[in-house]
C-alpha positions, 0 to 999 in steps of 0.5 A: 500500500502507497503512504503518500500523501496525494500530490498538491493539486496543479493550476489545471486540476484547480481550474478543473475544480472550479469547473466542476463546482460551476457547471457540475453538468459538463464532464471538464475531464479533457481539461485533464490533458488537454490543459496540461499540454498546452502548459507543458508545450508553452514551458517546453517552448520557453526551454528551447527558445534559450538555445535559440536565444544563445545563437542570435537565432529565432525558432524559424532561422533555427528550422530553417538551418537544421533543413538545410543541414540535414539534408546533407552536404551540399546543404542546399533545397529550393525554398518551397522544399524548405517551407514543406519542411519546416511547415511554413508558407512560401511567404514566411520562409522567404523572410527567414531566408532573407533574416539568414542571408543577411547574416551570411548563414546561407546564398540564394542562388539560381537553380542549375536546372531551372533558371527560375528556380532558386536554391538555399545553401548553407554557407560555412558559417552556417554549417558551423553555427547550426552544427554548434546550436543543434548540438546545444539543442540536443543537449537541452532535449535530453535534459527536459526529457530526463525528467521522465524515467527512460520508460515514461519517456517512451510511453509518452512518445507512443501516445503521442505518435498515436494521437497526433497520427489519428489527428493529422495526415501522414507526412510527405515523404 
């Protein structure tokens, strides 16, 4: 038998409470859940974003580069490859583009095949900073995930795959 004391009720089972006490006639249990990933997805965010912070880089420009870098050398896809990657529009992955051109992280450069085409390329200092940042990425990823045992960790990753497949399409291979 546990001894525990139950655990002191978070913000969501608070609000939960409150809910239930208000509108006893709405079953409020997704809240469960659905409120404590939209917590966790905006601490989580906050996490990797002083990764990003670290190499003068926004979310965007972070995506961005990690296309470019694994897609393997010579790190370089058309834009409209880039935004099906990193699932932005045209409009927006042309302005991280040109964020990252001006400070010399990637060229633009016309399409060998397709004079109307353009293609995106890592430059060295490019590669050298998202090699850098991705690694730090990494190390943080870990680290967030260490909470988790080693076996929650990959119950969690099931469900969510399951989820989030059952929510949207397959993605493009």
């Amino acid at each position: 038998m546990d001894d525990q004391p139950p655990p002191t009720p978070d913000r969501v089972a608070r609000i939960q409470t409150d809910w239930r006490r208000e509108r006893p006639d709405l079953d409020v249990t997704p809240q469960g859940v659905i409120g404590r990933l939209h917590r966790l997805a905006d601490r989580l965010t906050a996490e990797l974003h002083l990764v990003y912070d670290r190499y003068g880089l926004g979310e965007g420009e972070f995506d961005v580069l990690c296309a470019l870098r694994r897609a393997g050398a010579p790190y370089e896809r058309a834009p409209g490859e880039l935004a099906a990657h990193t699932m932005v529009t045209t409009g927006a992955m042309t302005k991280r583009i040109d964020r990252l051109e001006r400070a010399g992280l990637v060229t633009r450069r016309r399409a060998d095949d397709d004079q109307r085409g353009r293609i995106v390329a890592l430059t060295r200092p490019g590669r050298e900073l998202i090699d850098r940042a991705f690694t730090d990425h990494m190390r943080n990823e870990h680290q967030l995930l260490g909470l988790l045992t080693p076996a929650e960790a990959e119950s969690l990753e099931g469900l969510l795959t399951t989820w989030l497949g059952r929510l949207e399409p397959p993605a493009p291979q």
